[in-house]
C-alpha positions in Angstrom: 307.0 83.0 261.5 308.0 81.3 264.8 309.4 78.1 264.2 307.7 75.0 266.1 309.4 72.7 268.8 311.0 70.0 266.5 308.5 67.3 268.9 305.5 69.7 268.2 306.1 68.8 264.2 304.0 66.3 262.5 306.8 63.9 260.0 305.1 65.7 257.3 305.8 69.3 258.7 309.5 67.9 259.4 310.1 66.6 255.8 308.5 70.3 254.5 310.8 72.2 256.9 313.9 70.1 255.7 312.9 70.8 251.7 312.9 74.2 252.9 316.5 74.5 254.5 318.1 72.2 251.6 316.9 74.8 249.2 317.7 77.8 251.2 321.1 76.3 251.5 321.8 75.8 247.9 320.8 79.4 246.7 324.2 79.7 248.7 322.7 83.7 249.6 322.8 82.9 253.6 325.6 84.0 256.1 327.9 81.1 257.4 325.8 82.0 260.8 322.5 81.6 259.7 323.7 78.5 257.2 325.0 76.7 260.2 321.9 77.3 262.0 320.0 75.8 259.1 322.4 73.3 259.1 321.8 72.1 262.4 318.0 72.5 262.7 318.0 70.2 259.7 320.3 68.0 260.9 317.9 67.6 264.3 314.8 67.4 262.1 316.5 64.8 260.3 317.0 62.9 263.4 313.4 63.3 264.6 312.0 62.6 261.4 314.0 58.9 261.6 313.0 58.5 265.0 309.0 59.3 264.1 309.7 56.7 261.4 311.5 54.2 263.2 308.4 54.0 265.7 305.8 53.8 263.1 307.7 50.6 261.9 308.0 49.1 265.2 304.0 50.1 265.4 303.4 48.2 262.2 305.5 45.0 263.2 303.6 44.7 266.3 300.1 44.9 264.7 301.2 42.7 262.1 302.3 40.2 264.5 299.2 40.2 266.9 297.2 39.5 263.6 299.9 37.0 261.5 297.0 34.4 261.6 294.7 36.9 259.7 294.6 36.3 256.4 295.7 38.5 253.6 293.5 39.8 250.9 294.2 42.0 247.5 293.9 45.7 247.8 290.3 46.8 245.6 291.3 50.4 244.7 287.8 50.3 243.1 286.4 50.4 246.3 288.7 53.8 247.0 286.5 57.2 247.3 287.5 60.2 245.9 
C-alpha cells in the first residue's frame, strides 16, 4: 500500500500510522535501513500531528472568544443519539 503525503493524512490517520511504526519498531525484526526510515516518517508525522493539533486549539480559542458573552450550559448526554 502506497503511503499518503503526511498533509494528505487526516490527525486520525497520523496517530494510526504512528501506532503502526512504534509497533513495528519494537518487534525489533526491521533492518537498521528500513527502522530509520520508520523512524523518521514517525518523527514527521509526529510533527504534523502537533501542528494539526496546535491549529485546532488556536480554532477553539478564537470561537470561544467571539462568543465569551454566551453563556454556558451543562452538557445533556440524554439528549445524545445512538
Amino acid at each position: 500500500m502506497a503511503k499518503k503525503k503526511l498533509e494528505n493524512l487526516s490527525f486520525e490517520e497520523s496517530l494510526n500510522e504512528l501506532d503502526t511504526i512504534v509497533q513495528s519498531l519494537e518487534q525489533g525484526e526491521l533492518s537498521l535501513e528500513e527502522s530509520m526510515a520508520l523512524f523518521e516518517r514517525g518523527l514527521n508525522l509526529s510533527k504534523v500531528s502537533q501542528d494539526k493539533l496546535q491549529t485546532a486549539e488556536q480554532k477553539v480559542k478564537i470561537l470561544l472568544t467571539q462568543n465569551e458573552t454566551a453563556p454556558l450550559a451543562n452538557y445533556d448526554s440524554s439528549t445524545d443519539q445512538d
